[in-house]
SEDOLUM-46402 format. One line per 10 residues: their letters; for each residue x, y, z of N, C-alpha, C. Coordinates in steps of 0.05 Angstrom, whole numbers, plus 32768, in hexadecimal, padded with zeros to 4 digits. Layout:
// residues N
A> X/Y/Z/X/Y/Z/X/Y/Z ~ ... $
//
This chain:
// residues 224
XXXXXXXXXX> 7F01/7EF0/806F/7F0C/7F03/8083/7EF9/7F19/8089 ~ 7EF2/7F1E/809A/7EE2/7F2F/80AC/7EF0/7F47/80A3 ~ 7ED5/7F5C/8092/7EE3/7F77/8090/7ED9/7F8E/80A2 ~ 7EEF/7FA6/80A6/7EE3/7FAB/80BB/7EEA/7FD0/80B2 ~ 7EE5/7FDF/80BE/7EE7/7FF5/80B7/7EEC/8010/80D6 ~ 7F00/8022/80D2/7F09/802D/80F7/7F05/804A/80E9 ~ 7EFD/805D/80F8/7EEF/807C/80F8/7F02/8087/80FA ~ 7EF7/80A3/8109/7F12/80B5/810E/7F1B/80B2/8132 ~ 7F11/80A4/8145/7F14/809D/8158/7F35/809D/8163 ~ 7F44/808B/8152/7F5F/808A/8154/7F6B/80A7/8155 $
XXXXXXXXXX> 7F65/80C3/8143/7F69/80CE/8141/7F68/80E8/8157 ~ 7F51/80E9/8165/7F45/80ED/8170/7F63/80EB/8190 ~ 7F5D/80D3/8197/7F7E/80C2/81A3/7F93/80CE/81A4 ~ 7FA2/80CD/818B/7FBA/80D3/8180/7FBE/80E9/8164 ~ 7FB9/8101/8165/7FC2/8116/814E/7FD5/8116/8148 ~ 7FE9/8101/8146/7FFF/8102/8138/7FFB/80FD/8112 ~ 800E/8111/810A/8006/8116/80F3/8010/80F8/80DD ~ 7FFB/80ED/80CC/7FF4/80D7/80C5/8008/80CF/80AE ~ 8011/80B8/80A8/8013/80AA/808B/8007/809C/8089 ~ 7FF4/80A0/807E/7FE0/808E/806D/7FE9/807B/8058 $
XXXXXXXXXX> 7FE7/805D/805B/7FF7/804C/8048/7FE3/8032/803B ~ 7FDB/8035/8020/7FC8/8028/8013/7FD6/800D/800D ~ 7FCA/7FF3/8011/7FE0/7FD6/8007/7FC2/7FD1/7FF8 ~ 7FCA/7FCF/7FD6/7FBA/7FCF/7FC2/7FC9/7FB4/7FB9 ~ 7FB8/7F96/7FBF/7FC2/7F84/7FBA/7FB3/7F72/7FAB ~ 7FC9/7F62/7F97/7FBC/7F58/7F82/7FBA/7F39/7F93 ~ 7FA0/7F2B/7F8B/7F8E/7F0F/7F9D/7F88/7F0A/7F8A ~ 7F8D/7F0A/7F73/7F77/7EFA/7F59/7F8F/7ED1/7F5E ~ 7F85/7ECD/7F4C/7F8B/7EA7/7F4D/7FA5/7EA5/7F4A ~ 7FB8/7EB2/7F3F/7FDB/7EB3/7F31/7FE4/7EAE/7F4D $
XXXXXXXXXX> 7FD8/7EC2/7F68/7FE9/7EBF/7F7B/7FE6/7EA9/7F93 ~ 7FDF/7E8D/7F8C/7FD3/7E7D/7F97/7FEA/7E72/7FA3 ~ 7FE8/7E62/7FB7/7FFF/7E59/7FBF/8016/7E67/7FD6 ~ 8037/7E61/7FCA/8049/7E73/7FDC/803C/7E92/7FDC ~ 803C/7E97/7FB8/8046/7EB8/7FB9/8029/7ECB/7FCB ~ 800F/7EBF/7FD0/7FFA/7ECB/7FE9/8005/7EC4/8006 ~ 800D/7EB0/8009/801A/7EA7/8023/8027/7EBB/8029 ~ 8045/7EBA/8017/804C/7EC8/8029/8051/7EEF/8025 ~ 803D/7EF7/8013/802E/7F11/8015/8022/7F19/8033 ~ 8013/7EF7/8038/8006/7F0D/8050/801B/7F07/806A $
XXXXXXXXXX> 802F/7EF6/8062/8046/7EF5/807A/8054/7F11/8072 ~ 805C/7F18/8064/806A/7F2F/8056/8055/7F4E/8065 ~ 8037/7F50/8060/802A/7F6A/806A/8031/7F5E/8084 ~ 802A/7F4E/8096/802B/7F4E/80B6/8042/7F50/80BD ~ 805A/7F46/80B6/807A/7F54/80BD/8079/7F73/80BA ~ 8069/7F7E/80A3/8064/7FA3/80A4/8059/7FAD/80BA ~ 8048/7F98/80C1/8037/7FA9/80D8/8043/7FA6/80F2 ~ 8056/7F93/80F4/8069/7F8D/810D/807E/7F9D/810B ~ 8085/7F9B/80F9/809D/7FB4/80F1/8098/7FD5/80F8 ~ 807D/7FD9/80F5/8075/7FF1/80F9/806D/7FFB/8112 $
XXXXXXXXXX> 8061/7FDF/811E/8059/7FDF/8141/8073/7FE3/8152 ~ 808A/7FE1/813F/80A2/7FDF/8155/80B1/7FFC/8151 ~ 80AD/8008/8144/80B8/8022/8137/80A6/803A/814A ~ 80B1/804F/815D/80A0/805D/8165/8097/8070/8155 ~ 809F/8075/8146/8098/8095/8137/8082/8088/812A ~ 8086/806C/8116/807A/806B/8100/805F/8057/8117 ~ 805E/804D/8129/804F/803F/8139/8032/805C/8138 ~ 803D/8077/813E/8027/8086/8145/801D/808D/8126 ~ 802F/808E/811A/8021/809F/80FA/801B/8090/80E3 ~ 8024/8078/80E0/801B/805D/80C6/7FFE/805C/80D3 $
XXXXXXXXXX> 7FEF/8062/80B5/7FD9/8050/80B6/7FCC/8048/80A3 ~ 7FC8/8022/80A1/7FC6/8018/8090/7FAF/8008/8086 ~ 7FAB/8007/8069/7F92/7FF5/8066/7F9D/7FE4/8054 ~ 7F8A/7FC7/804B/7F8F/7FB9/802E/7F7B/7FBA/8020 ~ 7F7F/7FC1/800B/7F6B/7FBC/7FF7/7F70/7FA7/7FE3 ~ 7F5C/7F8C/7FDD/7F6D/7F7E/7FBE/7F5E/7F76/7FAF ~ 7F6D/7F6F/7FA0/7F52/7F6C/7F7C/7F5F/7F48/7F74 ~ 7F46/7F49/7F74/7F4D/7F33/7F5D/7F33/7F36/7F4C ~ 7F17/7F2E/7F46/7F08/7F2B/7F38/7EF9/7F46/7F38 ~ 7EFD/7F5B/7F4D/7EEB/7F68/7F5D/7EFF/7F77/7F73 $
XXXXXXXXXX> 7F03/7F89/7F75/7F11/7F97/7F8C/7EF9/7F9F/7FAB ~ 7F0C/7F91/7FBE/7EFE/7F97/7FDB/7F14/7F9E/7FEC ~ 7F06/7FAC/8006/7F15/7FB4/801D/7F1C/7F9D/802D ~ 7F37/7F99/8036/7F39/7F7F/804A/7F2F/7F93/8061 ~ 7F42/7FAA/8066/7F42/7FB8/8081/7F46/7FD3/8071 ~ 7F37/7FE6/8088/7F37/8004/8080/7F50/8014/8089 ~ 7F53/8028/8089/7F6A/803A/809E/7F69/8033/80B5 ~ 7F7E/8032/80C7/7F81/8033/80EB/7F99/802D/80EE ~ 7FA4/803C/8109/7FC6/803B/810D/7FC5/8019/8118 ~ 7FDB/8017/8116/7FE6/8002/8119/7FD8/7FF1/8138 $
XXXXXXXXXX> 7FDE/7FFB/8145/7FC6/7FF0/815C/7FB1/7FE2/8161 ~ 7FA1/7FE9/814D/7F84/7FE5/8142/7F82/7FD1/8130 ~ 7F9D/7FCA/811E/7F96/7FB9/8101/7FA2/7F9E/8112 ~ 7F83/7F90/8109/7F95/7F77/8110/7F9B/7F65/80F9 ~ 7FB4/7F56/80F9/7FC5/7F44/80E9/7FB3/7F3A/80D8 ~ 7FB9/7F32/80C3/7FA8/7F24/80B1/7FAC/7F04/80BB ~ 7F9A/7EFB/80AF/7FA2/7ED8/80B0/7FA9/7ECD/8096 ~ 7F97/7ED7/8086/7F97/7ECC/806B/7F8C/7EDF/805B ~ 7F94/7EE2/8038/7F86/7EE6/8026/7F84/7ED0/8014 ~ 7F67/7ECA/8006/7F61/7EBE/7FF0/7F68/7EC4/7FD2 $
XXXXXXXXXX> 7F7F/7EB2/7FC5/7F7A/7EB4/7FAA/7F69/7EAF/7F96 ~ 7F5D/7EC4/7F89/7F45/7EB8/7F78/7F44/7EC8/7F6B ~ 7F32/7EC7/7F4B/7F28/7ED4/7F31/7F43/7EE1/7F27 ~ 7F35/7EFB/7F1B/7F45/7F0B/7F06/7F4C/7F1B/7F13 ~ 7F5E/7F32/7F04/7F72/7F41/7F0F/7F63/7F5F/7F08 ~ 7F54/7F63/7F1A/7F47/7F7E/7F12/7F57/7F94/7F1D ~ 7F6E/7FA0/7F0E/7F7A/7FBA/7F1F/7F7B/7FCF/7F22 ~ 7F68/7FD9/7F09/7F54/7FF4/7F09/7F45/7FF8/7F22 ~ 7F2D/7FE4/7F28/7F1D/7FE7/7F3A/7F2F/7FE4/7F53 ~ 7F43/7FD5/7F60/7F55/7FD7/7F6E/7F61/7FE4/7F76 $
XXXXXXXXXX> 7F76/7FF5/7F61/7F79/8015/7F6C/7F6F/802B/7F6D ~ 7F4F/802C/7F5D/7F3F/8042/7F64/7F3A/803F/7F7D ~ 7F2C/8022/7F8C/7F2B/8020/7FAD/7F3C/802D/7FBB ~ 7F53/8021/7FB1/7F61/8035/7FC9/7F6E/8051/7FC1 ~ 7F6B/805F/7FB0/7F60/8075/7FB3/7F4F/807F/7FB8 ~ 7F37/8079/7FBB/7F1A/807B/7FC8/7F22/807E/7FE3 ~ 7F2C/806A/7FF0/7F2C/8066/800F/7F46/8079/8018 ~ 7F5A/8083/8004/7F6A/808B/800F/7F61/80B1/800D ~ 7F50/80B8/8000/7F46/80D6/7FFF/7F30/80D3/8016 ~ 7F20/80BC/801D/7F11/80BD/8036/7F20/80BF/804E $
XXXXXXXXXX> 7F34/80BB/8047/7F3F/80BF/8069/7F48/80D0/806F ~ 7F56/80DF/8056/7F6C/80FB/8054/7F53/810D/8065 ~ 7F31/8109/8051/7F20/811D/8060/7F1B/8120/8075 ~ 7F1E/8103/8085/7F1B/80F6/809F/7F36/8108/80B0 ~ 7F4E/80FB/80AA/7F5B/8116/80BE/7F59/8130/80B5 ~ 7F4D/8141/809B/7F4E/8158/809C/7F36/815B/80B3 ~ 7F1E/814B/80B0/7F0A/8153/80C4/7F13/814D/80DF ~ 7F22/8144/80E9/7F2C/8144/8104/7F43/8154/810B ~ 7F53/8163/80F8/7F65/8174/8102/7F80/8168/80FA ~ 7F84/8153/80F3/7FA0/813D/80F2/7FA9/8146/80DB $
XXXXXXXXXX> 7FBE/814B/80E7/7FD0/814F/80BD/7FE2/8134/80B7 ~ 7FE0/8133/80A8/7FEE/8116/8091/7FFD/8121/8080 ~ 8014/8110/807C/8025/8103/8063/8017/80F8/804C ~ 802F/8101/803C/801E/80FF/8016/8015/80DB/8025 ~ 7FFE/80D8/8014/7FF9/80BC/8019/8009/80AD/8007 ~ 8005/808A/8005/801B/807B/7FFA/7FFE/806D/7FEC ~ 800A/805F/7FDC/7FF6/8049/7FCE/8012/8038/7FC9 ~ 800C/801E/7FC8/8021/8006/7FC3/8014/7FED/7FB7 ~ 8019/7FEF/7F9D/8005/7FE0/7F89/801B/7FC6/7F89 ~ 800E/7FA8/7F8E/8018/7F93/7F87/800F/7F80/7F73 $
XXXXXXXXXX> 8010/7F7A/7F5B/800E/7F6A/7F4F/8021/7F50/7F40 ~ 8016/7F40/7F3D/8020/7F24/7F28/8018/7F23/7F13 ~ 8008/7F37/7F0C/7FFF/7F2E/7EEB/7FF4/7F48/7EDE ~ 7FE1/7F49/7ECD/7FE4/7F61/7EBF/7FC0/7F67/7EC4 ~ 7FB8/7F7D/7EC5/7FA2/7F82/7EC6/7F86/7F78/7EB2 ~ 7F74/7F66/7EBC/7F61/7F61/7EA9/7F4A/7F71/7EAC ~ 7F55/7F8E/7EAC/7F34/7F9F/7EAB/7F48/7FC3/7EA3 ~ 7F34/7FD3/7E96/7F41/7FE9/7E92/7F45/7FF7/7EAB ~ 7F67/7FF9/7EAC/7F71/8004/7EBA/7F72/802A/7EBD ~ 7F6B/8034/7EA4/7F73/8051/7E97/7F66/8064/7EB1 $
XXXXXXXXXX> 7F4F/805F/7EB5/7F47/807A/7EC4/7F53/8078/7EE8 ~ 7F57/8064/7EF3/7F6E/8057/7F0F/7F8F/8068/7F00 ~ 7F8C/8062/7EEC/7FB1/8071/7EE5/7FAD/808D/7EE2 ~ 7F96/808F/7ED2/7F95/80AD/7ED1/7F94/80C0/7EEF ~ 7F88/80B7/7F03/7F8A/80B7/7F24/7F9E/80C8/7F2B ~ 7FA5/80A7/7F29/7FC7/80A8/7F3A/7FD8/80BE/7F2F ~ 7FE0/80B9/7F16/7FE9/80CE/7F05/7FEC/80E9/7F15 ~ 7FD0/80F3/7F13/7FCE/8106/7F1A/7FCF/810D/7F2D ~ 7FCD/80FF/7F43/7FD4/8103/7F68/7FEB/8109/7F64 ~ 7FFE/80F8/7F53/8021/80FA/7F5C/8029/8111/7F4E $
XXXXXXXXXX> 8017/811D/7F34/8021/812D/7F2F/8022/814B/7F3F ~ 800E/8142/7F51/8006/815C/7F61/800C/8157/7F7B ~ 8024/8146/7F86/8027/813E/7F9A/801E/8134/7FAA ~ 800D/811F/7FA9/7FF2/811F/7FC0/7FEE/8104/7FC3 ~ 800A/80F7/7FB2/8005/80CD/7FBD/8024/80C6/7FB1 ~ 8037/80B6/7FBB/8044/80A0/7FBE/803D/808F/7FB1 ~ 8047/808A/7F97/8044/806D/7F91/805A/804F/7F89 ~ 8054/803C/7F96/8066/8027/7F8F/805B/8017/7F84 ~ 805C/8015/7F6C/8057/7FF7/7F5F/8067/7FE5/7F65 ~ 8060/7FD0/7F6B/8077/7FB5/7F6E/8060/7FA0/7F57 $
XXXXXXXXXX> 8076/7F92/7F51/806C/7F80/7F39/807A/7F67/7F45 ~ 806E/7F53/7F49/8074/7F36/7F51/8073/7F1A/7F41 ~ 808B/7F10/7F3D/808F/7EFD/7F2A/8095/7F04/7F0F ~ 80A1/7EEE/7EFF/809D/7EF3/7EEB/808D/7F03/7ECF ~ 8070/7EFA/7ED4/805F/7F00/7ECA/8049/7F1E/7EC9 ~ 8053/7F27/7EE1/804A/7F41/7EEC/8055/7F58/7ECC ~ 8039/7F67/7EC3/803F/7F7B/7EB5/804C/7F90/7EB9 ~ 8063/7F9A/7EBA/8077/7FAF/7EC1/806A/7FC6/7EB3 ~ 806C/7FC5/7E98/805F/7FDB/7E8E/8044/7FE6/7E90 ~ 8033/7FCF/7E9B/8017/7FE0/7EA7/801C/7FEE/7EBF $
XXXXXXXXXX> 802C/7FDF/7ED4/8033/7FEA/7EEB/803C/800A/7EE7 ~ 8052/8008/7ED2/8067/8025/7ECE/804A/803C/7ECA ~ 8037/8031/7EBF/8025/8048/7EB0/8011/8050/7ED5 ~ 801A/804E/7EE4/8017/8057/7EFA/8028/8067/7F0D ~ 8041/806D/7F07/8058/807A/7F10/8066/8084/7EF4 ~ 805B/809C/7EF0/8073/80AD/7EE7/8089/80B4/7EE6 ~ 8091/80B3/7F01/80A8/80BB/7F01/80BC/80AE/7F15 ~ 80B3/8090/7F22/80CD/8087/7F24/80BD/8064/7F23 ~ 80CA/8050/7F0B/80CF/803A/7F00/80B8/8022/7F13 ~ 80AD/801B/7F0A/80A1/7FFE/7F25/80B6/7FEC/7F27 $
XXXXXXXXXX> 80B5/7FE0/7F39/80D5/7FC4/7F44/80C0/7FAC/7F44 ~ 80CF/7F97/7F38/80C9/7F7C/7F3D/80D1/7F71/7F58 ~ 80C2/7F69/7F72/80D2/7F5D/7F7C/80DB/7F3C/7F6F ~ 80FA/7F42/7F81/8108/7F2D/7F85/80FC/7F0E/7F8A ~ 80FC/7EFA/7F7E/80E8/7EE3/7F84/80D3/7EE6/7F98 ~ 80CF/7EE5/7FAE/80BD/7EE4/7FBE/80C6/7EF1/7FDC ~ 80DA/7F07/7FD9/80DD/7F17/7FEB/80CF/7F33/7FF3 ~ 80B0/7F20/8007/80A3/7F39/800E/809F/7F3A/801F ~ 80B6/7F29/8030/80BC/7F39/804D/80D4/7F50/804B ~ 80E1/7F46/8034/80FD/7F63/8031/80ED/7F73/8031 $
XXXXXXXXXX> 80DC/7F77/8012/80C9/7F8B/800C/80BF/7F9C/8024 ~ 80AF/7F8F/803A/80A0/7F95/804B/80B0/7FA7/8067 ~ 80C3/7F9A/8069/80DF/7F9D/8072/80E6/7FC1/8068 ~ 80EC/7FC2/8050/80F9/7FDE/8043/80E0/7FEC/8049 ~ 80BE/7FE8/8041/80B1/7FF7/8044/80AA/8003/805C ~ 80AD/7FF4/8072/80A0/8000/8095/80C1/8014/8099 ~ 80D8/8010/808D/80E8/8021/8094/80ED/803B/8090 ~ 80E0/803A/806F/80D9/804F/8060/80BD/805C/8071 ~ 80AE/804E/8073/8096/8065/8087/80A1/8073/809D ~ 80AE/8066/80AF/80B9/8068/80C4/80CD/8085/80B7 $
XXXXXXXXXX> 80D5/8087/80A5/80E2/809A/8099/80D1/80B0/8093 ~ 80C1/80B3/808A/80AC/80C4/8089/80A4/80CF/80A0 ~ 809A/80BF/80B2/8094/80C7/80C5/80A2/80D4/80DF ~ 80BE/80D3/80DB/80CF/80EA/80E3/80D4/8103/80E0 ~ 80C0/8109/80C6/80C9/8121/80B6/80B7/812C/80BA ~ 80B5/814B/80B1/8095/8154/80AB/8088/8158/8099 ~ 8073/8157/809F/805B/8156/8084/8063/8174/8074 ~ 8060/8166/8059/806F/8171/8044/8082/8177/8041 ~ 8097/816B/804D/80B2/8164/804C/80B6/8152/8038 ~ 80CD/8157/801E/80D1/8143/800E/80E6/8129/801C $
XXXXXXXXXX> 80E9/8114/8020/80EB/80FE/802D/80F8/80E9/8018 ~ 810D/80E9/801A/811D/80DA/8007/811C/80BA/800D ~ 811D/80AC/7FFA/8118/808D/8004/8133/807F/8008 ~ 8137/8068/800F/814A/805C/8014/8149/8043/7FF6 ~ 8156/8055/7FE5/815A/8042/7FCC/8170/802B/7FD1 ~ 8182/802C/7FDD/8198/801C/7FE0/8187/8008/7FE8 ~ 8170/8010/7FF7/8166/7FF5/8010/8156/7FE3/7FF7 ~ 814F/7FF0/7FE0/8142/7FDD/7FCE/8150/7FC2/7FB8 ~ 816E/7FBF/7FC3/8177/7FAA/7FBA/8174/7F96/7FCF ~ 8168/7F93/7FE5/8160/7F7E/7FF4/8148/7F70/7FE4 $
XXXX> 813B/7F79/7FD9/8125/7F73/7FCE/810F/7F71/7FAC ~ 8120/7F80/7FA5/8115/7F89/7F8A/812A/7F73/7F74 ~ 8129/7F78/7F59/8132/7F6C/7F47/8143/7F86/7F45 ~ 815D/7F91/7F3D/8163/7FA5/7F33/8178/7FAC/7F1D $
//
């Protein structure tokens, strides 16, 4: 898949103030088969979901990052307009999820600087970590991160843990303070579903507005 990378141009366009939303996704070999299929049917229903939503159409903007042996960028930041649909991701290697969510925290403080340098104000950013299995590389200094963004308000995080086999308690050591969810067998169009509604929620509000989620909406989807 052709990677590609969008400036502050969009911005430039449209100063509507941003949610920035990181999809930190696990591609190592476990997810071969249905559960990649229909991941990337699951992100492209987000991005249709979001194209149809006016509020969240001007202010979502999304990238993927995923790990399996090695963490890479599929696609960088850009509103919805700009990102085009995935076709496919490859399952392959190990589950590197250190290097995975340092990327996208990397890419997600390059952009915050990116609209501070253009004038755009943003929403706490999101990170949304997916995995099936448990991390085969030290994860400590990616947790230590995150940690500390949420402790200081400054990232959203959802762990989702997929399948059986997915480590819960590595995931948890990334959210302090509220639990990671298993999804539900292979519901990640629900998932995808609750998440564009929840931006769309955000993005009604104003920046630095605390923004309550729609927990009820997570028995469509989660194990609970």
């Amino acid at each position: 898949m052709a990677r590609f990378n969008l400036g502050a141009d969009d911005l430039v366009e449209n100063p509507t103030p941003r949610v920035p939303v990181s999809l930190c996704l696990d591609t190592s070999t476990s997810m071969s088969g249905s559960p990649i299929e229909e991941l990337v049917r699951g992100v492209n229903l987000f991005y249709d979901a979001i194209d149809e939503d006016d509020d969240a159409h001007d202010s979502a903007e999304i990238n993927i990052v995923e790990f399996n042996s090695a963490a890479g960028l599929v696609h960088d930041f850009a509103s919805i307009e700009r990102l085009q649909r995935i076709s496919s991701l490859t399952a392959d290697g190990m589950t590197a999820m250190g290097p995975g969510v340092n990327l996208a925290l990397d890419t997600l403080e390059k952009r915050k600087a990116t609209y501070s340098g253009s004038g755009v104000l943003y929403y706490q950013p999101w990170l949304v970590l997916m995995t099936d299995g448990a991390p085969t590389d030290n994860i400590d200094h990616a947790v230590k991160r995150v940690v500390d963004l949420v402790g200081a308000k400054k990232l959203t995080v959802f762990p989702i843990g997929i399948g059986s086999h997915a480590d819960m308690a590595q995931l948890a050591r990334f959210s302090p303070h509220r639990p990671p969810l298993r999804l539900d067998g292979l519901k990640f169009k629900e998932f995808f579903e609750w998440l564009s509604k929840s931006v769309a929620r955000v993005s009604r509000s104003t920046p630095g507005d605390t923004v309550r989620l729609d927990l009820e909406g997570l028995a469509g989807w989660a194990e609970l």
